[in-house]
C-alpha positions as CSV (number, residue, x, y, z in Angstrom):
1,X,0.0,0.0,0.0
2,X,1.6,3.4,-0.6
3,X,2.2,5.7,2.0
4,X,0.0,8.9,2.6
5,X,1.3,12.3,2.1
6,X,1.1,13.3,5.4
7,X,2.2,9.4,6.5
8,X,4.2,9.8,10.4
9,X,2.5,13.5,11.0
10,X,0.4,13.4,14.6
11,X,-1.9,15.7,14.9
12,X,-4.5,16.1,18.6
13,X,-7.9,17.2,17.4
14,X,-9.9,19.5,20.5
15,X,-12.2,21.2,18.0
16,X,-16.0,20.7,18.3
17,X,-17.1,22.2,15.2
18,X,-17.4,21.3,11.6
19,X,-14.5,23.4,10.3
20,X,-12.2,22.3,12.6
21,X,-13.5,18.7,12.4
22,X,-13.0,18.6,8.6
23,X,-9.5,20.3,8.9
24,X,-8.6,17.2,10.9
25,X,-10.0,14.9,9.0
26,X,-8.3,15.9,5.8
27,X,-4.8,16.0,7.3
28,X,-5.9,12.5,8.7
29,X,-7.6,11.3,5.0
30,X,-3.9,11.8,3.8
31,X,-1.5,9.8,6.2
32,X,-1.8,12.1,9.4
33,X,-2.5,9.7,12.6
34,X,-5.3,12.2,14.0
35,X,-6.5,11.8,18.0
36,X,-9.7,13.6,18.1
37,X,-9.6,14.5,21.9
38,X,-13.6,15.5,23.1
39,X,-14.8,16.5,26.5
40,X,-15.9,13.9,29.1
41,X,-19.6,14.0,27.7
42,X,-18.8,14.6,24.1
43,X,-17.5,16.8,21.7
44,X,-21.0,19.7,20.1
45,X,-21.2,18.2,17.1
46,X,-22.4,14.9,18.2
47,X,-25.7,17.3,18.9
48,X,-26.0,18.2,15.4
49,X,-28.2,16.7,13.3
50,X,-29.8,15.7,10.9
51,X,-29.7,12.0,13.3
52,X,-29.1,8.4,11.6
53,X,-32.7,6.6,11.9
54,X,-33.9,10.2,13.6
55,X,-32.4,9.1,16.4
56,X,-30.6,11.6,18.8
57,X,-27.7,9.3,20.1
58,X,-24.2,10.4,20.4
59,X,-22.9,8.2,18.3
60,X,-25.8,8.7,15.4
61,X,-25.3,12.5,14.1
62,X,-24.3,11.8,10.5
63,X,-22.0,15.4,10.6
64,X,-19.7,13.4,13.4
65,X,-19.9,10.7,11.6
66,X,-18.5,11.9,8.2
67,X,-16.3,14.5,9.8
68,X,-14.6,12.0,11.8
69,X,-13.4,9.4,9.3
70,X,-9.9,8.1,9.7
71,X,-9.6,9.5,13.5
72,X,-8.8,7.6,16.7
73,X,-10.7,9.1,19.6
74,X,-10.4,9.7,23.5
75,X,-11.9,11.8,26.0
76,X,-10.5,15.1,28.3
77,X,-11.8,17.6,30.1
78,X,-9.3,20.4,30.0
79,X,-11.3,22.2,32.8
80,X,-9.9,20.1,35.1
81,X,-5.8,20.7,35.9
82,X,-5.3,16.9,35.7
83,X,-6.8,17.3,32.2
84,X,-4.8,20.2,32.0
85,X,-1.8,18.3,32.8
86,X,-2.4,14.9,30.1
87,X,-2.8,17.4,27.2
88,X,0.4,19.1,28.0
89,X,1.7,15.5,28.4
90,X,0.0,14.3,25.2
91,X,1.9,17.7,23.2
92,X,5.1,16.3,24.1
93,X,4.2,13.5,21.2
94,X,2.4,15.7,18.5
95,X,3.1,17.9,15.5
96,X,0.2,19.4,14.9
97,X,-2.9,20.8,17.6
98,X,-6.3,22.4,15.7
99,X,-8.6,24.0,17.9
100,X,-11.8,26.3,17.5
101,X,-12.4,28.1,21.0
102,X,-12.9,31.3,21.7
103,X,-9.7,33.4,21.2
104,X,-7.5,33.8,24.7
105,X,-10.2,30.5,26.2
106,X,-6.7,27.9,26.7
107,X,-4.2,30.3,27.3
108,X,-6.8,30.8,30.3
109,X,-5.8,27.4,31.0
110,X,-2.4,27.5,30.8
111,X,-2.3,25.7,27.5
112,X,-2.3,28.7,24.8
113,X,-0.3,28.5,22.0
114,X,3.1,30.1,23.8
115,X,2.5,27.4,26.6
116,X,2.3,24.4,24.9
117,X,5.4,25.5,22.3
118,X,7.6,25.8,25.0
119,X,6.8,22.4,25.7
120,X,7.4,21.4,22.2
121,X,8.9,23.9,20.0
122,X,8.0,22.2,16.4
123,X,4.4,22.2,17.4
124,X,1.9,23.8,15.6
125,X,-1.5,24.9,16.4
126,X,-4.1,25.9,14.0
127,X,-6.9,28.2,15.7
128,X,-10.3,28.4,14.3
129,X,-12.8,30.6,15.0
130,X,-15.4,33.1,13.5
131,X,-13.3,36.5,13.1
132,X,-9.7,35.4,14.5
133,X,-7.6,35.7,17.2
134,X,-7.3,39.1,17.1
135,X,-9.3,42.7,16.3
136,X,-12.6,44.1,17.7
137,X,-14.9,41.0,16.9
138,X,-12.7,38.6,18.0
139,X,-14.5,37.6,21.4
140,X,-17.9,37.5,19.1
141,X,-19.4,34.3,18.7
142,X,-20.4,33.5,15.6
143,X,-22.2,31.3,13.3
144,X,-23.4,29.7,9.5
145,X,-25.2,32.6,8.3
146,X,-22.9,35.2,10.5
147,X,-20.2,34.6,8.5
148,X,-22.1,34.3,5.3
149,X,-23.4,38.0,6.4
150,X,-20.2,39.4,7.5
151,X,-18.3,38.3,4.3
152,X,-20.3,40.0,2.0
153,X,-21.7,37.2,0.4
154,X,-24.9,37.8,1.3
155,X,-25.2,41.1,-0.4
156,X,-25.2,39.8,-3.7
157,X,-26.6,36.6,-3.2
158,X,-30.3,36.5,-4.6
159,X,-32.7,38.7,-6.9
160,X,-33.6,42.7,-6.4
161,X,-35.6,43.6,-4.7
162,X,-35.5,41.1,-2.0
163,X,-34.0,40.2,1.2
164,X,-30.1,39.4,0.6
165,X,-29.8,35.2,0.6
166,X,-27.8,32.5,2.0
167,X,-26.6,29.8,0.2
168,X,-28.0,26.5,1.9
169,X,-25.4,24.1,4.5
170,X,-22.7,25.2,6.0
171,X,-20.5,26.1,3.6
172,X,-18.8,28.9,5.0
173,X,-17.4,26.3,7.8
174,X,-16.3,23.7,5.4
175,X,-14.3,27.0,3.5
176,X,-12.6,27.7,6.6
177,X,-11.8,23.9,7.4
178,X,-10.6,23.8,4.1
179,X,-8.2,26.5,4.4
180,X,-7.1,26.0,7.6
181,X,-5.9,22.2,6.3
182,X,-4.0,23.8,3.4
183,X,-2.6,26.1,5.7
184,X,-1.1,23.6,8.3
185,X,0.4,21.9,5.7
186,X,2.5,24.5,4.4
187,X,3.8,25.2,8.2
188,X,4.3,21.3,8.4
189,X,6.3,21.9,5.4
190,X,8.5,24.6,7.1
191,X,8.5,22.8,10.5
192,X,10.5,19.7,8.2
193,X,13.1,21.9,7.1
194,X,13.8,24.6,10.5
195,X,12.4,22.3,13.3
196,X,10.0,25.3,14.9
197,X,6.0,25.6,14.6
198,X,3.7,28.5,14.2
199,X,0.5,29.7,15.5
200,X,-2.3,29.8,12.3
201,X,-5.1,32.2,12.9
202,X,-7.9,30.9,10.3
203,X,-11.0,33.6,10.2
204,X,-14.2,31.7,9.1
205,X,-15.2,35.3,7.7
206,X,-12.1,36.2,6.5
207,X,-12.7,32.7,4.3
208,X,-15.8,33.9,2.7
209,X,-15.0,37.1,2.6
210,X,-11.4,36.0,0.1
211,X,-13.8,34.2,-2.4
212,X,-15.3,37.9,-2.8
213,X,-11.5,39.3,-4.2
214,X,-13.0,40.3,-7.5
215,X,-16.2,42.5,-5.9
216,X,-14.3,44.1,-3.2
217,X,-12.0,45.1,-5.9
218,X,-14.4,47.3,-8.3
219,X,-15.1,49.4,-5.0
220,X,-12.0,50.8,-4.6
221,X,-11.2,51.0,-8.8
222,X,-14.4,52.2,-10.0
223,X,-17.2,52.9,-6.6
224,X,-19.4,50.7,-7.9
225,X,-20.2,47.4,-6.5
226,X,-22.1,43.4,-7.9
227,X,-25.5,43.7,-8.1
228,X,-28.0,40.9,-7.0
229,X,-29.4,39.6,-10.2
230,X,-32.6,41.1,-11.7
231,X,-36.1,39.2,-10.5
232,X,-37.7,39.0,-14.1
233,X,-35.5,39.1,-17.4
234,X,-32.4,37.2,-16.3
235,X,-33.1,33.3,-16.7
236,X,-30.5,32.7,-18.1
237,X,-28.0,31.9,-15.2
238,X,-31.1,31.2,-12.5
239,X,-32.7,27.5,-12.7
240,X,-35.3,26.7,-15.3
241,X,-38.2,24.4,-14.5
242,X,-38.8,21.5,-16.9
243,X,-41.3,18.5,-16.7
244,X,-38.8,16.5,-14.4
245,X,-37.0,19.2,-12.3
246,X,-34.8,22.2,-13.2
247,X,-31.8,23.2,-15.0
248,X,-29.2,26.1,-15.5
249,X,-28.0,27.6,-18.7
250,X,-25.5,30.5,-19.2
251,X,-24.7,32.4,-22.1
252,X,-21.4,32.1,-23.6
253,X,-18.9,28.9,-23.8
254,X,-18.5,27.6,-27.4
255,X,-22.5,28.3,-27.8
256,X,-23.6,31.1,-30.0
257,X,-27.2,32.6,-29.6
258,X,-28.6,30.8,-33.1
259,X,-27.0,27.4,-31.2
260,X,-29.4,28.6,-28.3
261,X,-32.4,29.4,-30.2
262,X,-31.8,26.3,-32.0
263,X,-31.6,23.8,-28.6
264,X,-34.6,25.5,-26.9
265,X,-36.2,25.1,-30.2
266,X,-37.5,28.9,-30.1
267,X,-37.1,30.4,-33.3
268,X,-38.5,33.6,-31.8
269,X,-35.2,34.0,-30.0
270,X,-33.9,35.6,-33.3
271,X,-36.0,38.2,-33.7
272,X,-34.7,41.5,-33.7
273,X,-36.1,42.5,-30.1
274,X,-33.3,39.6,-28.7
275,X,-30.6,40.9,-30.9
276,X,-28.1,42.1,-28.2
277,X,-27.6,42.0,-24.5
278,X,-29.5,45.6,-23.9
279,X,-32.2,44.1,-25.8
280,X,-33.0,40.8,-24.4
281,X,-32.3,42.9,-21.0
282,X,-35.3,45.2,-21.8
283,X,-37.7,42.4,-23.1
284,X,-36.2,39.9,-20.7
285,X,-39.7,39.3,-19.3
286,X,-40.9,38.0,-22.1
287,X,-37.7,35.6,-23.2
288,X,-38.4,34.3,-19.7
289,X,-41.3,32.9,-21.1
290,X,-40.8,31.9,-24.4
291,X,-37.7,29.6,-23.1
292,X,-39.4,28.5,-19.8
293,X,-42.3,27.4,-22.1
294,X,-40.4,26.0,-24.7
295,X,-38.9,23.3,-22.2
296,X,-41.7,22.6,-20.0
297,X,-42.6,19.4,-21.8
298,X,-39.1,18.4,-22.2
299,X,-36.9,16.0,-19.6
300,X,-33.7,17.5,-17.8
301,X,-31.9,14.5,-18.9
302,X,-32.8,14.2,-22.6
303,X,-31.9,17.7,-22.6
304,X,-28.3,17.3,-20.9
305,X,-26.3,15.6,-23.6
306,X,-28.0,17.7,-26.6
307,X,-26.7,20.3,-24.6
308,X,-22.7,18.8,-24.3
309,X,-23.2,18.8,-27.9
310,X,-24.2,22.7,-28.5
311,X,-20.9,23.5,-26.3
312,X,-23.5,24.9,-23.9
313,X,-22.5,26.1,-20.1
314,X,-25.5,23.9,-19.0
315,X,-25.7,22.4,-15.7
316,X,-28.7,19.7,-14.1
317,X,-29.5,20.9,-10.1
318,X,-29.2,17.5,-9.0
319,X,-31.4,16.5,-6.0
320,X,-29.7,14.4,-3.5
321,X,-30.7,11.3,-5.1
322,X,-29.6,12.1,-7.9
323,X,-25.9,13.3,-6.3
324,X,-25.7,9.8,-4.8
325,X,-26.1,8.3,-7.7
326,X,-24.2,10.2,-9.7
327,X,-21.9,8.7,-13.1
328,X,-19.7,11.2,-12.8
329,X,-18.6,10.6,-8.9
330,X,-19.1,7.0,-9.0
331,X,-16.1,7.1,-11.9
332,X,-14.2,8.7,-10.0
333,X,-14.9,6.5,-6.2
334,X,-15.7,9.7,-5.2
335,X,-17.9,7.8,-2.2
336,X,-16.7,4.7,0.1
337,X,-18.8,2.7,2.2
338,X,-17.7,2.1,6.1
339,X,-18.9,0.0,9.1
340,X,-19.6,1.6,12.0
341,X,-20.4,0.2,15.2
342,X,-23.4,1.5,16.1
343,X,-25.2,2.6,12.6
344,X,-23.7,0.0,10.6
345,X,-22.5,0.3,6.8
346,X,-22.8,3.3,5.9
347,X,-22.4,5.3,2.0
348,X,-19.6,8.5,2.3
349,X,-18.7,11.3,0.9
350,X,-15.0,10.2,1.2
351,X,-12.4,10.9,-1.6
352,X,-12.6,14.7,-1.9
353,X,-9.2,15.5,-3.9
354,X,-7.2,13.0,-5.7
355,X,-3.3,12.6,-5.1
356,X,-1.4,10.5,-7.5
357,X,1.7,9.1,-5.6
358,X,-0.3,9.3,-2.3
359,X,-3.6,8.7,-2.6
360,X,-6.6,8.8,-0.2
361,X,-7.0,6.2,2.2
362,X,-10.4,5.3,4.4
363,X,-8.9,3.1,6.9
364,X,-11.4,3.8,10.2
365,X,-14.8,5.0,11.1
366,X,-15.1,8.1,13.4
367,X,-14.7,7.0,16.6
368,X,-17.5,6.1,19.3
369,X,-17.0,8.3,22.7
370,X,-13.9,7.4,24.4
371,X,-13.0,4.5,21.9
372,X,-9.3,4.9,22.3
373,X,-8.9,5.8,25.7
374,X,-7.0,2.7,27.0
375,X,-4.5,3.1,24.1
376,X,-4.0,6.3,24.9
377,X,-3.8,6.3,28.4
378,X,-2.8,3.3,29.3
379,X,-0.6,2.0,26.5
380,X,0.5,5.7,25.5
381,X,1.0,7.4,29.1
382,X,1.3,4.6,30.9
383,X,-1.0,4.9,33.5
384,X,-2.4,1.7,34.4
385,X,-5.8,0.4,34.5
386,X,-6.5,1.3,38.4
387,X,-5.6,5.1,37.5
388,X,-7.5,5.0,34.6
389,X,-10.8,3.9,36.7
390,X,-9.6,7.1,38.4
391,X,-9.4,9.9,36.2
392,X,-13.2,8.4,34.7
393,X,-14.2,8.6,38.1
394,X,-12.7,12.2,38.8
395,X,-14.6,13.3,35.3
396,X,-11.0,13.7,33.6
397,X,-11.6,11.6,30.9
């Protein structure tokens, strides 16, 4: 088997939140040996739904689940200076620390980022949170559609007219997992060749706001800023309703307006009144309804490959169905099925980026509560199995 990228990097887990979850969990779907480390009665996300079977058990919320892949997990409450005192033991043995608590919250505990590198000096600790470690919104909580709102997103997400609009999940929290993963392994990259860590401050907001480079941008050039899109006249780039669900077409690509007119079978899309942009702008009402109309009758998927064909930008909104049983992700093992030991086998999202020397690997479910404490504890630290009743009993671990 070849060896992951990340193959002999240790990394300790504390986050209880999706972007620092998935962080983990890429650094562990590439080689990393990943601890996820949770509180005595369980890390937050275990509360989130939506529940295998509907059920709200611990070990059932399919976010922990699928954000917990390849991990091994144990329990410690930091609150307590026993708990205080493992982690700083457990440091001692680790590369790599990601975290999402409020900013100054462990160095309150002795175990910020200045205490634990003098313990280690290679270590490095990726922080989190919704606005960083630093500035006058630091202490603010935050969440999903916070930082959707505070990176501008929101402003020119929807139609005119309306309320601004959130894009559905939580994809602001995977953006900031995802960044926070590529940056920890450039500073793994520098800790290989001078030996010393860093402290990476990952903004949640910051992350959204950076996919909005080319709109912050014409502010400062030009004053002017993206507008949401128009609520009639503008269909072309919002979804279309056929008889089977809904697609999305854009103008450009290899396509020319006659190749348009000619797939939606509309011959009235060459009149002179749909000339130009301007013009199909002003009359944009009623192209809206000669192509809505023209494809009511007519499948998404009889209209997809006619499409590929016309070198249309044409997309299908696929409903989750559909996703799972995609051609395109099934070529490419895009999902894996595990075992768990409480839900059972289980379909993943799994592969998300290929490598070609060191590929993905699925090796583990997330772990149940606690799973790995004896290996850790007792085979890692070396206390022994009387101590160990101990610290349970103490609420330690």
């Amino acid at each position: 088997m070849l060896n992951g990228a990340l193959d002999g990097v240790k990394v300790l887990d504390l986050s209880e939140d999706i972007a620092g979850s998935f962080c983990a969990r890429l650094l562990a779907d590439y080689g990393a040996e990943v601890l996820k480390l949770e509180p005595p009665g369980g890390a937050a996300l275990r509360r989130l739904g939506p529940f295998f079977e509907d059920d709200p058990h611990p070990e059932k919320s399919l976010f922990f689940l699928v954000l917990n892949l390849n991990k091994k997990g144990a329990t410690l409450n930091l609150d307590r200076t026993t708990g205080q005192n493992i982690l700083k033991r457990l440091i001692r043995h680790v590369d790599v620390v990601v975290e999402s608590y409020r900013p100054g919250y462990l160095a309150g505990l002795g175990l910020g980022y200045a205490d634990l590198q003098a313990i280690n000096p290679a270590l490095t600790m990726t922080s989190i949170t919704p606005f960083g470690q630093e500035g006058p919104y630091s202490q603010y909580r935050g969440e999903e559609i916070v930082n959707y709102a505070m990176g501008m997103i929101m402003s020119i997400s929807g139609v005119q007219g309306k309320e601004p609009l959130k894009h559905g999940g939580f994809q602001a929290q995977y953006e900031g997992g995802l960044f926070a993963a590529a940056a920890t392994t450039m500073s793994l990259f520098n800790q290989e060749f001078t030996g010393v860590g860093e402290h990476i401050d990952v903004s949640i907001t910051e992350c959204v706001a950076s996919t909005m480079m080319a709109t912050q941008t014409i502010y400062p050039f030009m004053g002017g800023t993206q507008t949401r899109r128009r609520a009639s006249g503008s269909m072309f780039g919002h979804p279309m309703p056929c008889r089977d669900g809904w697609i999305i077409v854009q103008t450009g690509g290899g396509a020319s307006w006659d190749d348009l007119a000619e797939f939606f079978q509309c011959p009235e899309m060459l009149e002179p009144r749909f000339a130009d942009r301007a013009q199909r702008a002003e009359n944009g009402a009623e192209l809206d309804r000669i192509v809505v109309d023209s494809i009511k009758e007519r499948d998404k998927w009889e209209l997809f490959p006619k499409a590929a064909e016309a070198r249309m930008l044409f997309g299908l909104v696929q409903t989750p169905l559909e996703l799972a049983e995609c051609p395109q992700l099934e070529s490419r093992n895009f999902y894996r099925e595990i075992e768990h030991p409480v839900i059972g086998k289980l379909r993943v999202p799994a592969e998300l980026f290929k490598l070609s020397e060191t590929p993905y690997r699925l090796t583990a479910p997330a772990p149940t509560l606690g799973q790995h404490n004896r290996e850790i504890y007792v085979n890692g630290l070396e206390y022994d199995r009387r101590a160990l009743g101990q610290l349970r009993e103490l609420g330690v671990i």
